[in-house]
C-alpha positions in Angstrom: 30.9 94.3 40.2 32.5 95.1 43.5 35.9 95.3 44.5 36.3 93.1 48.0 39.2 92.0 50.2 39.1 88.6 51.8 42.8 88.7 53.4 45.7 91.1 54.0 45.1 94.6 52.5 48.2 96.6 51.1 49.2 99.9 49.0 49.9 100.5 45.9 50.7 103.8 43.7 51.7 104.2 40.0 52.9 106.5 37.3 50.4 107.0 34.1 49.9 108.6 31.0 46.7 110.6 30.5 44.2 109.0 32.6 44.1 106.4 35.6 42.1 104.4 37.3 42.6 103.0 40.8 40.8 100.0 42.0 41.5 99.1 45.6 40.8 96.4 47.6 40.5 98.1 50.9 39.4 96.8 55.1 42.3 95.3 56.2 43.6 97.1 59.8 45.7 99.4 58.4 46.3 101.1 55.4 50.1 101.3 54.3 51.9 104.2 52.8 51.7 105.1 49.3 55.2 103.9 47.0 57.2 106.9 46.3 56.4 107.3 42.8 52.6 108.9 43.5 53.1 112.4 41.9 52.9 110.7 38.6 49.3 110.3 39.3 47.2 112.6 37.3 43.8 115.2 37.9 41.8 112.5 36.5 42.5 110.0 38.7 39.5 107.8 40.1 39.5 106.0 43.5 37.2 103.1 43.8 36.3 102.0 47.6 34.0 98.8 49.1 31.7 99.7 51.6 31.0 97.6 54.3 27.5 96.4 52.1 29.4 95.2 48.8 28.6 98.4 47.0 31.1 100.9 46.3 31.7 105.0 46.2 34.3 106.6 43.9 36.4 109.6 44.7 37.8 111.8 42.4 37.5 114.3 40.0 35.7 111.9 37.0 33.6 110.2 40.6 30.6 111.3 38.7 31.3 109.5 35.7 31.4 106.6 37.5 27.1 106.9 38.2 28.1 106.9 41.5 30.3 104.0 41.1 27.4 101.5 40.7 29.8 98.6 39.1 27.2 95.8 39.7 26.3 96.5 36.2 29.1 96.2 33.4 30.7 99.4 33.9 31.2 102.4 32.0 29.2 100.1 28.9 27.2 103.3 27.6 30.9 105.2 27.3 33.0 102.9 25.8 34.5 104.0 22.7 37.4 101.4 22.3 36.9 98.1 20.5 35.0 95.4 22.8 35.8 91.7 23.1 35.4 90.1 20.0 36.4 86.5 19.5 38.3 83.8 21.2 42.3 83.7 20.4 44.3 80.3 20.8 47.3 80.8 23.3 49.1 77.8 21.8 50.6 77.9 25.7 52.4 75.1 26.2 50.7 71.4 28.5 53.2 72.0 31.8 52.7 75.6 32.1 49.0 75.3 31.6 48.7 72.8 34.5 50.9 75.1 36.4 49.2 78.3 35.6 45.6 76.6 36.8 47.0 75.7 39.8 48.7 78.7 41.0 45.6 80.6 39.8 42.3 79.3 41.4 40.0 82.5 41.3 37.1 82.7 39.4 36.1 85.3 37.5 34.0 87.8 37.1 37.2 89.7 37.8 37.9 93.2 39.3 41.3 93.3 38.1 43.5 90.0 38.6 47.1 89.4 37.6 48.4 85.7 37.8 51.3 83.6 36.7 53.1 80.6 36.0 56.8 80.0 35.1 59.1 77.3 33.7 62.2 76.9 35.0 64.7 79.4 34.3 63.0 82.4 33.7 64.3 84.9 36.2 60.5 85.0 37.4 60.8 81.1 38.8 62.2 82.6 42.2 59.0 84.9 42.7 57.0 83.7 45.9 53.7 85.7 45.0 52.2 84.6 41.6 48.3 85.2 42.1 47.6 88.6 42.4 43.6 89.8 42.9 41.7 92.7 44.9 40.3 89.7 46.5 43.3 88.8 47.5 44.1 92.5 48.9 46.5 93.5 45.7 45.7 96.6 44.6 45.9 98.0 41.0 46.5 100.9 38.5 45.7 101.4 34.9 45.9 103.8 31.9 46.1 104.3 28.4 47.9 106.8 26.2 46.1 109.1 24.4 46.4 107.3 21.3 45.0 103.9 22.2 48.5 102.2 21.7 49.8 101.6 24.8 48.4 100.2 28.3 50.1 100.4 31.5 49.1 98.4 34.6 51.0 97.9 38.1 49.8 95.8 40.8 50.9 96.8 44.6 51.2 93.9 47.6 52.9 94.2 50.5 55.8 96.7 49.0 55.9 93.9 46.0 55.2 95.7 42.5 54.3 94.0 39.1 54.5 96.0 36.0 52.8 95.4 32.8 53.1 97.3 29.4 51.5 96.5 26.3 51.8 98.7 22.8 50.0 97.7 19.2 51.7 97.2 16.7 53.2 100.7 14.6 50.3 103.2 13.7 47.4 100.7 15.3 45.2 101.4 18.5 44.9 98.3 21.2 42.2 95.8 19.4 41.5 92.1 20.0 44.2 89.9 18.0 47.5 88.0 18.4 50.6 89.8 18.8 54.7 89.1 19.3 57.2 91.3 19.7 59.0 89.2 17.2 57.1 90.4 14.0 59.1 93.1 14.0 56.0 95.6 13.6 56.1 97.7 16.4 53.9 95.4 19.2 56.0 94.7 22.1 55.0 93.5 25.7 57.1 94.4 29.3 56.7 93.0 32.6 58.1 93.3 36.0 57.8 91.2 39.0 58.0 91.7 42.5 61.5 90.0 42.6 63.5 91.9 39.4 63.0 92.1 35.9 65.1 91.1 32.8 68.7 91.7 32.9 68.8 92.5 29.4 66.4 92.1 25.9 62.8 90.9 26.9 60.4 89.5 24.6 56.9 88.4 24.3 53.8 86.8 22.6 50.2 87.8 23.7 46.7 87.3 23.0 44.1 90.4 23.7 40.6 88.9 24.2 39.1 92.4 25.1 40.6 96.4 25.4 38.3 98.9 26.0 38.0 102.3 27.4 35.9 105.4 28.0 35.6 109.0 26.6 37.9 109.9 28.8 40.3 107.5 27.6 39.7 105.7 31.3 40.4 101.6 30.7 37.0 99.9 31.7 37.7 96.4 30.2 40.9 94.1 29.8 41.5 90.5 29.1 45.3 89.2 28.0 46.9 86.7 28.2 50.9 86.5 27.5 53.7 84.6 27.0 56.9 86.3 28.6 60.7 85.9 28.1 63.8 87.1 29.0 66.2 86.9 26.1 64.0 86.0 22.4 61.4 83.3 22.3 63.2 80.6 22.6 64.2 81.6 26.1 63.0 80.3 29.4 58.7 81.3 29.8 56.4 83.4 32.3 52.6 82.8 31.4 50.5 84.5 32.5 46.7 85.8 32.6 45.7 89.9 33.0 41.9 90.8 33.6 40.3 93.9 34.4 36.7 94.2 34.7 36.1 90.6 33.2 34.3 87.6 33.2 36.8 85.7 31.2 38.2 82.8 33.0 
Protein backbone atom coordinates (compact mmCIF):
# COMPACT_ATOMS: atom_id res chain seq x y z
CA UNK A 1 0.00 0.00 0.00
CA UNK A 2 1.03 3.55 -0.34
CA UNK A 3 -0.10 6.52 1.24
CA UNK A 4 -0.96 9.30 -1.74
CA UNK A 5 -2.49 12.84 -1.79
CA UNK A 6 -4.68 13.78 -4.65
CA UNK A 7 -5.79 17.34 -3.29
CA UNK A 8 -5.07 19.79 -0.49
CA UNK A 9 -2.41 18.45 1.98
CA UNK A 10 -2.75 19.50 5.79
CA UNK A 11 -1.18 18.79 9.46
CA UNK A 12 -2.09 16.86 11.89
CA UNK A 13 -0.53 15.96 15.52
CA UNK A 14 -1.87 13.72 18.40
CA UNK A 15 -1.48 12.53 21.89
CA UNK A 16 -0.93 8.57 22.49
CA UNK A 17 -0.40 5.95 24.84
CA UNK A 18 2.51 3.64 24.31
CA UNK A 19 3.14 3.55 20.68
CA UNK A 20 2.08 5.67 17.51
CA UNK A 21 1.96 5.54 14.18
CA UNK A 22 1.79 8.45 11.80
CA UNK A 23 0.52 8.02 8.35
CA UNK A 24 0.71 11.21 6.26
CA UNK A 25 -0.50 12.17 3.15
CA UNK A 26 2.14 14.55 2.10
CA UNK A 27 2.93 17.01 -1.63
CA UNK A 28 0.76 19.60 -1.33
CA UNK A 29 2.75 23.27 -1.53
CA UNK A 30 3.21 23.68 1.87
CA UNK A 31 3.29 21.93 4.93
CA UNK A 32 1.25 23.51 7.89
CA UNK A 33 2.31 23.64 11.49
CA UNK A 34 1.99 20.94 13.79
CA UNK A 35 -1.46 21.29 16.46
CA UNK A 36 -0.19 22.19 19.82
CA UNK A 37 -0.68 19.13 21.47
CA UNK A 38 2.69 17.31 19.73
CA UNK A 39 4.75 16.63 22.89
CA UNK A 40 2.34 13.83 23.66
CA UNK A 41 4.04 12.04 20.87
CA UNK A 42 6.23 9.33 21.99
CA UNK A 43 10.14 7.80 21.15
CA UNK A 44 8.41 5.23 19.15
CA UNK A 45 6.76 7.18 16.87
CA UNK A 46 6.86 6.29 13.02
CA UNK A 47 6.53 8.75 10.12
CA UNK A 48 5.42 7.29 6.87
CA UNK A 49 6.22 9.61 3.64
CA UNK A 50 5.20 9.07 -0.44
CA UNK A 51 7.79 9.55 -2.62
CA UNK A 52 7.38 11.05 -5.75
CA UNK A 53 7.28 7.05 -7.40
CA UNK A 54 4.31 5.71 -5.13
CA UNK A 55 6.78 3.98 -2.76
CA UNK A 56 7.39 5.21 0.57
CA UNK A 57 10.39 5.74 3.33
CA UNK A 58 9.69 5.74 7.10
CA UNK A 59 11.35 7.91 9.63
CA UNK A 60 11.72 7.17 13.08
CA UNK A 61 13.11 5.28 15.60
CA UNK A 62 11.05 1.71 14.81
CA UNK A 63 11.85 2.93 10.61
CA UNK A 64 13.56 -0.30 10.48
CA UNK A 65 10.75 -2.31 11.50
CA UNK A 66 8.91 -1.00 8.83
CA UNK A 67 11.47 -3.19 6.07
CA UNK A 68 12.07 -0.02 4.84
CA UNK A 69 8.51 0.89 4.76
CA UNK A 70 7.74 -1.41 1.78
CA UNK A 71 3.69 -1.33 2.49
CA UNK A 72 2.85 -2.62 -1.08
CA UNK A 73 2.71 -5.90 0.67
CA UNK A 74 0.20 -6.23 3.77
CA UNK A 75 2.19 -4.71 6.31
CA UNK A 76 3.78 -5.59 9.35
CA UNK A 77 1.81 -9.43 8.49
CA UNK A 78 4.98 -11.48 9.95
CA UNK A 79 4.71 -9.24 13.38
CA UNK A 80 1.31 -9.20 14.19
CA UNK A 81 0.40 -10.57 17.42
CA UNK A 82 -3.18 -9.13 17.87
CA UNK A 83 -6.31 -11.05 16.66
CA UNK A 84 -6.80 -10.67 12.67
CA UNK A 85 -10.10 -10.15 10.87
CA UNK A 86 -12.18 -12.86 11.44
CA UNK A 87 -15.79 -12.85 10.23
CA UNK A 88 -18.33 -10.48 8.93
CA UNK A 89 -20.57 -8.59 11.69
CA UNK A 90 -24.22 -7.20 10.72
CA UNK A 91 -24.37 -3.33 11.50
CA UNK A 92 -28.12 -3.48 11.60
CA UNK A 93 -27.46 0.45 10.39
CA UNK A 94 -30.47 1.81 9.65
CA UNK A 95 -31.92 2.30 5.19
CA UNK A 96 -31.50 6.43 5.25
CA UNK A 97 -28.30 6.51 6.84
CA UNK A 98 -26.88 3.79 4.74
CA UNK A 99 -27.86 5.67 1.44
CA UNK A 100 -26.40 8.69 3.10
CA UNK A 101 -23.20 7.19 4.38
CA UNK A 102 -22.49 5.69 0.55
CA UNK A 103 -22.88 8.77 -0.76
CA UNK A 104 -20.84 11.01 1.29
CA UNK A 105 -18.30 8.17 1.20
CA UNK A 106 -17.19 7.28 -2.36
CA UNK A 107 -13.57 5.95 -1.89
CA UNK A 108 -12.70 2.62 -2.47
CA UNK A 109 -10.70 0.69 -0.57
CA UNK A 110 -7.80 -0.79 -0.18
CA UNK A 111 -7.56 1.88 2.49
CA UNK A 112 -4.48 3.74 4.11
CA UNK A 113 -6.43 4.94 6.84
CA UNK A 114 -10.03 6.55 6.00
CA UNK A 115 -12.55 8.01 8.37
CA UNK A 116 -16.13 8.79 7.00
CA UNK A 117 -19.51 9.63 8.10
CA UNK A 118 -23.11 10.13 7.84
CA UNK A 119 -25.70 11.73 10.23
CA UNK A 120 -29.33 11.96 10.80
CA UNK A 121 -30.79 14.98 11.73
CA UNK A 122 -30.13 16.13 15.09
CA UNK A 123 -27.11 14.78 16.14
CA UNK A 124 -24.81 17.64 16.97
CA UNK A 125 -22.59 16.19 14.05
CA UNK A 126 -25.39 17.17 11.24
CA UNK A 127 -23.73 20.75 11.10
CA UNK A 128 -20.19 19.25 10.17
CA UNK A 129 -19.12 20.39 6.54
CA UNK A 130 -16.24 17.68 6.15
CA UNK A 131 -17.58 14.05 6.54
CA UNK A 132 -14.99 12.02 4.20
CA UNK A 133 -11.81 11.97 5.60
CA UNK A 134 -8.83 9.86 3.58
CA UNK A 135 -4.89 10.39 3.06
CA UNK A 136 -6.09 10.51 -0.37
CA UNK A 137 -7.95 13.18 0.35
CA UNK A 138 -4.83 14.93 2.15
CA UNK A 139 -6.27 14.11 5.97
CA UNK A 140 -3.71 12.98 7.82
CA UNK A 141 -3.81 10.37 10.82
CA UNK A 142 -2.52 9.05 14.17
CA UNK A 143 -3.01 5.82 16.01
CA UNK A 144 -2.12 3.80 19.06
CA UNK A 145 -2.94 1.33 21.47
CA UNK A 146 -2.53 0.89 25.21
CA UNK A 147 -0.37 -1.53 26.43
CA UNK A 148 -3.00 -3.84 27.26
CA UNK A 149 -4.85 -4.22 24.03
CA UNK A 150 -8.01 -2.50 25.41
CA UNK A 151 -8.17 0.68 24.12
CA UNK A 152 -7.40 2.42 20.56
CA UNK A 153 -7.04 5.94 19.93
CA UNK A 154 -7.13 7.54 16.43
CA UNK A 155 -7.27 11.40 15.42
CA UNK A 156 -7.57 12.56 11.93
CA UNK A 157 -6.04 16.28 11.16
CA UNK A 158 -7.51 18.56 7.97
CA UNK A 159 -7.12 21.91 7.59
CA UNK A 160 -7.00 22.79 11.61
CA UNK A 161 -10.27 20.35 11.67
CA UNK A 162 -9.63 17.37 14.26
CA UNK A 163 -11.74 14.14 14.57
CA UNK A 164 -11.20 11.99 17.56
CA UNK A 165 -11.96 8.37 18.03
CA UNK A 166 -11.65 6.03 21.12
CA UNK A 167 -12.63 2.57 21.34
CA UNK A 168 -12.09 0.28 24.70
CA UNK A 169 -13.22 -3.64 25.09
CA UNK A 170 -15.30 -4.55 27.21
CA UNK A 171 -13.80 -4.99 31.24
CA UNK A 172 -10.70 -7.36 31.43
CA UNK A 173 -10.87 -8.16 27.35
CA UNK A 174 -8.13 -7.06 24.68
CA UNK A 175 -9.67 -5.38 21.26
CA UNK A 176 -10.99 -8.64 19.15
CA UNK A 177 -13.52 -8.90 16.27
CA UNK A 178 -17.19 -8.82 17.70
CA UNK A 179 -20.26 -6.45 18.38
CA UNK A 180 -20.10 -4.07 21.10
CA UNK A 181 -22.47 -1.21 22.87
CA UNK A 182 -21.75 0.90 25.41
CA UNK A 183 -25.09 -0.03 26.69
CA UNK A 184 -24.27 -3.59 27.98
CA UNK A 185 -23.05 -2.20 30.75
CA UNK A 186 -19.63 -4.30 30.52
CA UNK A 187 -17.13 -1.94 30.27
CA UNK A 188 -17.02 -1.34 26.12
CA UNK A 189 -17.58 2.16 25.31
CA UNK A 190 -16.94 4.24 22.06
CA UNK A 191 -15.99 8.37 21.97
CA UNK A 192 -15.79 10.52 19.04
CA UNK A 193 -15.14 14.07 18.12
CA UNK A 194 -15.71 16.03 15.11
CA UNK A 195 -14.25 18.92 13.63
CA UNK A 196 -17.24 21.07 14.68
CA UNK A 197 -17.71 20.05 18.73
CA UNK A 198 -18.46 17.10 20.54
CA UNK A 199 -21.25 15.97 22.88
CA UNK A 200 -22.47 18.42 25.37
CA UNK A 201 -23.02 15.83 27.80
CA UNK A 202 -23.40 11.58 28.06
CA UNK A 203 -22.33 9.97 24.63
CA UNK A 204 -23.07 6.60 23.68
CA UNK A 205 -22.39 4.07 21.08
CA UNK A 206 -22.81 0.66 19.17
CA UNK A 207 -19.87 -0.72 16.98
CA UNK A 208 -18.89 -3.57 15.02
CA UNK A 209 -14.95 -4.51 14.80
CA UNK A 210 -14.29 -6.44 11.60
CA UNK A 211 -10.42 -6.49 12.12
CA UNK A 212 -7.81 -5.00 15.19
CA UNK A 213 -4.41 -5.92 14.94
CA UNK A 214 -1.10 -4.80 16.02
CA UNK A 215 2.63 -5.50 16.16
CA UNK A 216 5.24 -6.48 18.81
CA UNK A 217 5.64 -3.32 19.54
CA UNK A 218 2.16 -2.84 20.23
CA UNK A 219 2.15 -0.56 16.76
CA UNK A 220 -1.66 -0.79 15.19
CA UNK A 221 -1.13 -2.31 11.65
CA UNK A 222 -4.83 -3.15 10.84
CA UNK A 223 -8.36 -1.67 11.64
CA UNK A 224 -11.77 -2.02 10.32
CA UNK A 225 -14.98 -0.45 12.47
CA UNK A 226 -17.81 0.53 11.94
CA UNK A 227 -20.07 2.58 14.60
CA UNK A 228 -23.07 3.84 15.44
CA UNK A 229 -22.66 7.22 17.45
CA UNK A 230 -24.96 9.27 19.82
CA UNK A 231 -25.16 11.98 21.89
CA UNK A 232 -27.44 11.25 24.86
CA UNK A 233 -28.40 7.04 25.00
CA UNK A 234 -29.38 5.09 21.95
CA UNK A 235 -32.33 6.32 21.26
CA UNK A 236 -30.82 9.64 20.55
CA UNK A 237 -30.25 11.36 17.28
CA UNK A 238 -27.20 8.98 15.01
CA UNK A 239 -23.65 9.56 13.47
CA UNK A 240 -22.55 6.36 11.31
CA UNK A 241 -19.77 6.01 10.43
CA UNK A 242 -16.92 3.78 8.84
CA UNK A 243 -12.97 3.66 10.36
CA UNK A 244 -10.22 1.77 8.28
CA UNK A 245 -6.64 1.54 8.64
CA UNK A 246 -4.62 -0.53 6.46
CA UNK A 247 -7.74 -2.32 4.86
CA UNK A 248 -9.39 -3.57 2.03
CA UNK A 249 -12.75 -3.72 3.61
CA UNK A 250 -15.20 -1.59 1.83
Amino acid sequence: MTVSSSRANEGLCYWAAAAVLLVTACGGKERPPSLKDETFLQDATVVIHPRPDGSVDAAGDDAASLDAANLDAAPLDGHVVGPIEAGIVDAGRPDPLVGALHKACPEMPPFDAMLCYATEKGHPADTAVYRNMDVRNGVMFQFAIDAAHRQFDSIASFQGHIWKLRVIAPLGQELKVGSYSSGSNDGASLTFAWDEGQCDGAQSATFDIFAISWDDKNIPTHAAIDFKHHCGDLNAPALLAEYRLFSSRP
